[in-house]
C-alpha positions in Angstrom: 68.7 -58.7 -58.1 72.2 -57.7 -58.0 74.9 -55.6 -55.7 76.0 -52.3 -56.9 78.3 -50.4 -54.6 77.9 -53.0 -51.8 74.3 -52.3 -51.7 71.0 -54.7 -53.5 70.5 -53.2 -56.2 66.6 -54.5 -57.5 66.1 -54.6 -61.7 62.0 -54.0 -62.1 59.6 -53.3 -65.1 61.2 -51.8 -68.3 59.2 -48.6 -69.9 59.9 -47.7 -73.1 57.8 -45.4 -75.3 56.7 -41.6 -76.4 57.2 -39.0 -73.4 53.6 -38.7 -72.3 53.1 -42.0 -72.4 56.2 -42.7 -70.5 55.2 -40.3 -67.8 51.7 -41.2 -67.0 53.0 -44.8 -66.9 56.0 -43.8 -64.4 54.2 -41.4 -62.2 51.5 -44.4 -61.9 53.9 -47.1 -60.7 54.0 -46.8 -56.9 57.5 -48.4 -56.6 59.0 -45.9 -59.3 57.1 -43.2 -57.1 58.6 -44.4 -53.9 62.3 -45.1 -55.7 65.4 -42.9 -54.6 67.4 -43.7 -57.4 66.1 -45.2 -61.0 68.4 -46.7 -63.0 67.9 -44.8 -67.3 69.8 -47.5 -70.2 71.3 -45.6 -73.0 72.4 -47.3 -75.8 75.8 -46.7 -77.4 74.4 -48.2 -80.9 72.5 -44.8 -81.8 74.9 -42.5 -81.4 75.5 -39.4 -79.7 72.7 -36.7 -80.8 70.0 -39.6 -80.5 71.0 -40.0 -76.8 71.7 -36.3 -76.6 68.0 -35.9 -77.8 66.5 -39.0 -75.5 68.0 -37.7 -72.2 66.5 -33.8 -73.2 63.1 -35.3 -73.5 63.7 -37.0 -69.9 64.9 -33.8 -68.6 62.5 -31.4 -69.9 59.4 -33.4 -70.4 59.1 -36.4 -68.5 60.7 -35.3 -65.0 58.7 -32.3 -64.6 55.6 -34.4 -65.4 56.8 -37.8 -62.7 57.3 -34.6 -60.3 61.3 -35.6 -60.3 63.5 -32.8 -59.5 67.1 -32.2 -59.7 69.9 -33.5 -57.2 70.1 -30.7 -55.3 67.0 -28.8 -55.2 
């Protein structure tokens, strides 16, 4: 546990893995499902099209599939 922006800010289970794996193991985690914000580590170490790539396959494969949606929407 920690405080970001004055508020508890609660570290959980680390997912790491192919897209559809990644998906079916986030949209069956109850807390993840009941989260408002989740916290996404990039790495600096594998540079910038890597992370360009990673955060594409969040976006358009993963999200859709957890039932996220934008800010916004």
């Amino acid at each position: 546990m920690g405080v970001i922006d004055g508020l508890t800010a609660r570290f959980g289970k680390t997912y790491a893995g192919a897209p559809d794996v990644l998906a079916e193991q986030l949209a069956a985690d109850a807390a993840v499902q009941s989260a408002d914000t989740l916290l996404l580590t990039v790495t600096n170490q594998l540079g910038v099209d890597f992370n360009a790539k990673m955060l594409g396959n969040i976006a358009r494969r993963i999200a859709p599939a957890v039932g996220w949606t934008p800010a916004g929407s």
